[in-house]
C-alpha positions as CSV (number, residue, x, y, z in Angstrom):
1,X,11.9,67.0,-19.6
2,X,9.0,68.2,-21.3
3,X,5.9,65.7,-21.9
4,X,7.2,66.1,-26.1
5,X,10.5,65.3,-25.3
6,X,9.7,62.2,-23.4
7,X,7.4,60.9,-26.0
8,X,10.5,61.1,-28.3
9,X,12.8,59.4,-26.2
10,X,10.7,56.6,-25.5
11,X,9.0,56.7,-28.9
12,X,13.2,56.7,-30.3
13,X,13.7,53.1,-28.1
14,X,10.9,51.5,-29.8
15,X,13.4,49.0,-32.0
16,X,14.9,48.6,-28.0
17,X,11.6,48.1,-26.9
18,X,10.5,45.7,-29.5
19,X,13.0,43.7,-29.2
20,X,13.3,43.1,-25.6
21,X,9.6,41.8,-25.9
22,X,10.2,39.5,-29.3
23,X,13.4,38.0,-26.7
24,X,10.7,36.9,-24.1
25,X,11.3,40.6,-21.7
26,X,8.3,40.0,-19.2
27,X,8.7,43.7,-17.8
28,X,9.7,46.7,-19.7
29,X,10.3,50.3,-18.0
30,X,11.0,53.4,-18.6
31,X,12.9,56.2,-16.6
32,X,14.8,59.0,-15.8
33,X,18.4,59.4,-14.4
34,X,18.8,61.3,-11.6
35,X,20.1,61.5,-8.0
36,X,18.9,58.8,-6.1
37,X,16.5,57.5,-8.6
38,X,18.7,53.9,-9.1
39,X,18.1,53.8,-5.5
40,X,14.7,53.5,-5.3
41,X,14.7,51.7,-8.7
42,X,16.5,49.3,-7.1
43,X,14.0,48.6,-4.4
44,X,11.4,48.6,-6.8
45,X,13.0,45.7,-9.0
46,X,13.8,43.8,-6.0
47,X,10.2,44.1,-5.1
48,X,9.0,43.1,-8.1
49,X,11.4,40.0,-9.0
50,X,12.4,39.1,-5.6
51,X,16.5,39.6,-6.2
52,X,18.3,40.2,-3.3
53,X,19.4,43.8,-3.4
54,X,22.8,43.4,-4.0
55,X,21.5,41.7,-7.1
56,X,19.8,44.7,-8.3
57,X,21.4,47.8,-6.6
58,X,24.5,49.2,-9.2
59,X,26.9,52.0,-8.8
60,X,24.6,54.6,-10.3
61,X,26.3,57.5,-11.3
62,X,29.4,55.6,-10.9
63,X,29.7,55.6,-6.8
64,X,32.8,54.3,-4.7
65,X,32.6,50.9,-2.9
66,X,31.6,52.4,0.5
67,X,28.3,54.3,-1.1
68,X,27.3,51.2,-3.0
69,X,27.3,49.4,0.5
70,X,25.3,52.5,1.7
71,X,23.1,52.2,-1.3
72,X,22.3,48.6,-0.8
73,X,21.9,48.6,2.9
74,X,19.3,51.6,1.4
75,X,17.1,49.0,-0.3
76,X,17.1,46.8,1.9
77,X,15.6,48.7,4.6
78,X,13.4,50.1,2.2
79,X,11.8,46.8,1.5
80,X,12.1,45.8,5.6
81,X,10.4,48.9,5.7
82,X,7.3,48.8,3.2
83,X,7.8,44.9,3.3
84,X,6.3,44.8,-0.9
85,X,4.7,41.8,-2.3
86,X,5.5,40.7,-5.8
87,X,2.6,42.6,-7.1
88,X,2.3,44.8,-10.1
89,X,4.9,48.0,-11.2
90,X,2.6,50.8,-10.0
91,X,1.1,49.2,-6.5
92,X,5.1,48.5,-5.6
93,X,6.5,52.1,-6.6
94,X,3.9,53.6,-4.5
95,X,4.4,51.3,-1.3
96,X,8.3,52.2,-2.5
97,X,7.9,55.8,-2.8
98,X,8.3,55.8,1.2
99,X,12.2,55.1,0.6
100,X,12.3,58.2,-1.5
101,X,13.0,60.0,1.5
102,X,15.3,57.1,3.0
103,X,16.8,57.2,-0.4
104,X,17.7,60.8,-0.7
105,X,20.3,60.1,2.2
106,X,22.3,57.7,0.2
């Protein structure tokens, strides 16, 4: 995705985006879809709001019942791992960028 096309996209949710923050939205994010990036989004929201994994962790790209267990189990050692404080976005997907690689496998 070129740096034009992602300005449009996110610049085409704005209604989205406004109106998750007029509904009382205390965190709004933005993303790309892609292998294993749920995964580690997934760690990264549990991080952030302190939900259990199974909480935050979905099927993905639509996944069977025995890689969502694999995807889970994922998080959680990825938060074991890093161990994350509820701290801001940025600080937690860095400290979460380590289960990238843990990540890849699920």
């Amino acid at each position: 995705m070129t740096r034009e096309q992602a300005i449009r996209a996110i610049e085409s949710r704005s209604d989205a985006r406004r109106g998750g923050l007029d509904g009382g939205a205390d965190l709004l994010a933005t993303g790309e879809m892609g292998i294993g990036n749920t995964t580690v989004a997934s760690a990264i929201a549990a991080a952030i709001t302190g939900a259990a994994a199974e909480r935050v962790t979905g099927r993905g790209t639509g996944v069977d019942d025995a890689t969502l267990a694999r995807k889970v189990a994922v998080v959680r050692q990825a938060l074991e791992v890093n161990r994350p404080t509820r701290v801001m976005g940025s600080t937690c997907s860095r400290r979460s960028a380590a289960s990238r690689s843990v990540a890849s496998s699920a």
